[in-house]
C-alpha positions as CSV (number, residue, x, y, z in Angstrom):
1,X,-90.0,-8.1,58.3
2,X,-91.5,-5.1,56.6
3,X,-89.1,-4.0,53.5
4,X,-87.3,-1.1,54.1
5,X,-88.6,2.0,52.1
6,X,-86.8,4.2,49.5
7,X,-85.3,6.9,50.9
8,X,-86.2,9.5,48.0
9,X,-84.5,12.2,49.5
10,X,-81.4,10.7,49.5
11,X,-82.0,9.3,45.9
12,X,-83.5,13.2,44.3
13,X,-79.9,14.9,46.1
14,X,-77.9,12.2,44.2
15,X,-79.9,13.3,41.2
16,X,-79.1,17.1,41.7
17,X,-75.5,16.7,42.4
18,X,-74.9,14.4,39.1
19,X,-76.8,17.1,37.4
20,X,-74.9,19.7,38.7
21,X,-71.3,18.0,37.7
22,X,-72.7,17.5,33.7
23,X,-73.4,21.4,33.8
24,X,-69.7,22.3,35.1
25,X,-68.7,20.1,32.3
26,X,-70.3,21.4,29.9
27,X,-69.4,24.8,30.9
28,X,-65.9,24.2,30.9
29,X,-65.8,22.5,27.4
30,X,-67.6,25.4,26.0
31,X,-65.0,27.8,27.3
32,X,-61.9,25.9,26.7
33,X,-61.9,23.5,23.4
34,X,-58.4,21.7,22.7
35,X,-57.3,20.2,19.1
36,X,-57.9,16.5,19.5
37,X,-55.7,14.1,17.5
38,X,-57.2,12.7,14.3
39,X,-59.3,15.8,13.4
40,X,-58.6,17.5,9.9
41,X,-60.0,21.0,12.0
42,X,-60.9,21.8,15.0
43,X,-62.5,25.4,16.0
44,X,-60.2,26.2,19.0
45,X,-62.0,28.8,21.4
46,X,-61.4,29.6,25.0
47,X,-62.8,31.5,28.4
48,X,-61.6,34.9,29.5
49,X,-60.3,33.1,32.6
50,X,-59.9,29.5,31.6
51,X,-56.0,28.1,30.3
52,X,-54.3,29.1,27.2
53,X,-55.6,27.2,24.2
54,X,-52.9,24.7,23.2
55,X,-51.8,23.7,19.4
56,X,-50.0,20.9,17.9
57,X,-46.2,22.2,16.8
58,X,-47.0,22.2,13.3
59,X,-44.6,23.0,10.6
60,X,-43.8,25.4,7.8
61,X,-45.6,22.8,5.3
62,X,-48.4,22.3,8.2
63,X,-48.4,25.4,10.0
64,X,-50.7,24.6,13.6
65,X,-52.6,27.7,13.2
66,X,-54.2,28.2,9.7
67,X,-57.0,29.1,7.7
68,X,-59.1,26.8,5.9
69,X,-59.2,28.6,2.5
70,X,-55.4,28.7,2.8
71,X,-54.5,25.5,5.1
72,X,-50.6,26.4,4.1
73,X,-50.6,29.7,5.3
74,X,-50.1,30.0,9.3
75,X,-48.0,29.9,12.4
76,X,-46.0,27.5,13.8
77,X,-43.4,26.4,16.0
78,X,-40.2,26.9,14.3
79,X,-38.3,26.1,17.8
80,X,-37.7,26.1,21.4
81,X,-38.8,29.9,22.2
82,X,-39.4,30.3,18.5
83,X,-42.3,31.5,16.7
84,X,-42.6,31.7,12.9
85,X,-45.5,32.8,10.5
86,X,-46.1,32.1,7.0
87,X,-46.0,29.0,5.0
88,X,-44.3,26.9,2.5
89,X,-46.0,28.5,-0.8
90,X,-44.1,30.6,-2.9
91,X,-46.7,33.0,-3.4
92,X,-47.2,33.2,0.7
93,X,-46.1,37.0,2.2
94,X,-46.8,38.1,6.0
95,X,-48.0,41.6,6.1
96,X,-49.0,44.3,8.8
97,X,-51.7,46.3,8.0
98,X,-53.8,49.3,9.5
99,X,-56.6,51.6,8.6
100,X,-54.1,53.2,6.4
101,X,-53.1,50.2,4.3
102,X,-50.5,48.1,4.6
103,X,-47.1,49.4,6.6
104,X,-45.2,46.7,6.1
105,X,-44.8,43.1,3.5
106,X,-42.1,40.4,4.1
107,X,-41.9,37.9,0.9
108,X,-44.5,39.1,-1.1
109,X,-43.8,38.9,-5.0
110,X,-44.3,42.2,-6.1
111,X,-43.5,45.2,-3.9
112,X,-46.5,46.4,-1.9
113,X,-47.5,48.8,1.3
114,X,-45.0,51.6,2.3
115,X,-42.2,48.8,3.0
116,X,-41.8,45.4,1.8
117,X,-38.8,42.8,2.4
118,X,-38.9,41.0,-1.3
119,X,-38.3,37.3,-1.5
120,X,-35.3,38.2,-2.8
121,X,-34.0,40.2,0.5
122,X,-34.4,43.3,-1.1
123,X,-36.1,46.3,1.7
124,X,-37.7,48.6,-0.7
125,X,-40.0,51.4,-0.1
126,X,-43.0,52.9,-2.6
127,X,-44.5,55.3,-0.8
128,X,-43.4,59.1,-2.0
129,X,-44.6,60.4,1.5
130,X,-44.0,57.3,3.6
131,X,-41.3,55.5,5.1
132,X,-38.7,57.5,6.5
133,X,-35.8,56.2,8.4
134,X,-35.4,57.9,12.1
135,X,-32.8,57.3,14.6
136,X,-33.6,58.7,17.8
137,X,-35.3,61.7,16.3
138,X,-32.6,61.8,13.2
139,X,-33.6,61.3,10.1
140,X,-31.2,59.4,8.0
141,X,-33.5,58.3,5.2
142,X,-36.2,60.3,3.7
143,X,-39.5,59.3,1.6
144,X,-37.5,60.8,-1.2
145,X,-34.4,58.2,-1.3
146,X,-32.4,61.3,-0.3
147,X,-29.6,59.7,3.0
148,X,-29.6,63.0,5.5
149,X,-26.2,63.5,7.3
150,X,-26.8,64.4,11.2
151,X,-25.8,67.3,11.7
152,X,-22.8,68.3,13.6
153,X,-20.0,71.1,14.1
154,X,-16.4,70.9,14.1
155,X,-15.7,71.3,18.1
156,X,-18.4,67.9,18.2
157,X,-16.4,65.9,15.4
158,X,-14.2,64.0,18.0
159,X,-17.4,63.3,19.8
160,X,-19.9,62.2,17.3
161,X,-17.6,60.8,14.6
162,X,-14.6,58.8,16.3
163,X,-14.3,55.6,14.3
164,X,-13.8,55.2,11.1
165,X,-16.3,55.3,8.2
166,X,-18.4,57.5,10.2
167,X,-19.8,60.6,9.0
168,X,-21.8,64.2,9.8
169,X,-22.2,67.5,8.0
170,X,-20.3,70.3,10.1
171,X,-22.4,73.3,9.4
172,X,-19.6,75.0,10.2
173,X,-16.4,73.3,8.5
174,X,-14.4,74.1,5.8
175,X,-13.4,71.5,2.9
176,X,-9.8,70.6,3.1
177,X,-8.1,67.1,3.5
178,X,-8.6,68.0,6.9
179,X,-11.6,69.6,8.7
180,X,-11.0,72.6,9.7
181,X,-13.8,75.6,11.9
182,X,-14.7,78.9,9.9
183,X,-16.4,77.6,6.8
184,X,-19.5,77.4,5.6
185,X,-20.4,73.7,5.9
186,X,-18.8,70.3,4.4
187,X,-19.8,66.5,4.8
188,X,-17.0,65.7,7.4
189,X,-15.7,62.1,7.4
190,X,-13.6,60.0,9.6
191,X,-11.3,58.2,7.6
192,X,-7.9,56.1,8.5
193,X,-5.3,57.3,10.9
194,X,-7.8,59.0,12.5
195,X,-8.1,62.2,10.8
196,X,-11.2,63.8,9.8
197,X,-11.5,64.9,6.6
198,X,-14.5,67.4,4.7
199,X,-15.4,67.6,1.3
């Protein structure tokens, strides 16, 4: 019997679709590359379309996202639904900065930008033109270290001052033990017993 012959079609669209498979591959490692355990660093990248690149939990004394001139200095998962940047150094601070500097510090060692949380707790502000305090469209706090009063009148005191410890200035209160209309402004202040007085 005559041996069958190779059927080189058959054998070349095997080729091509083996070839094929090894280029998806590749082309899905090179858009989505996952830490792999046992690695000291791994440079994580990943596809505009292709899954979320995953880390390791890591820790405040091995934080999962870091840089390799400053391997203690990163994020990390501090818990369930918990994110927490910085590190374990004493030197370590988290900052926010734009084209204008730096807005904002937290545990830096000497205070820096317009506001920075010191490691002691401390919120302090060095900016003379910076870093006013606005509630709603209030200021409270100006640049200067001046507190503002809102501003209020006597009909509104009832309104805008009805617990205790709260304060406005009434443009138009007089001083007295209690407020009273027709003066020419006081700081007007809610104090025990509910009565209002102005000073």
């Amino acid at each position: 019997m005559k041996p069958r012959e190779p059927d080189w079609g058959l054998r070349l669209l095997l080729i091509v679709g083996v070839l094929i498979v090894l280029a998806f591959s590749s082309l899905r490692l090179a858009a989505q590359t996952q830490p792999i355990a046992g690695l000291t660093s791994v440079a994580v990248s990943a596809g505009t379309t292709g899954p979320p690149s995953l880390f390791p939990n890591g820790s405040a004394a091995a934080p999962s996202m870091a840089f390799s001139s400053s391997p203690g200095l990163g994020c990390w998962l501090a818990g369930a639904n918990s994110m927490a940047c910085g590190g374990s150094g004493a030197a370590n601070d988290f900052r926010v900065i734009n084209n204008g500097g730096t807005i904002f510090a937290a545990g830096a060692t000497a205070v820096t930008g317009i506001w920075t949380v010191t490691q002691a707790g401390a919120l302090q502000n060095v900016s003379s033109t910076s870093g006013t305090i606005v509630m709603a469209t209030t200021t409270i706090f100006n640049a200067s270290g001046t507190l503002q009063n809102n501003a209020c009148n006597f009909n509104d005191l009832n309104l805008l001052i009805p617990n205790a410890g709260q304060q406005c200035y009434c443009g138009n209160c007089a001083v007295g033990a209690t407020c009273a209309s027709g003066g020419t402004g006081a700081v007007a202040k809610r104090i025990g017993g509910g009565v209002a007085a102005c000073t």
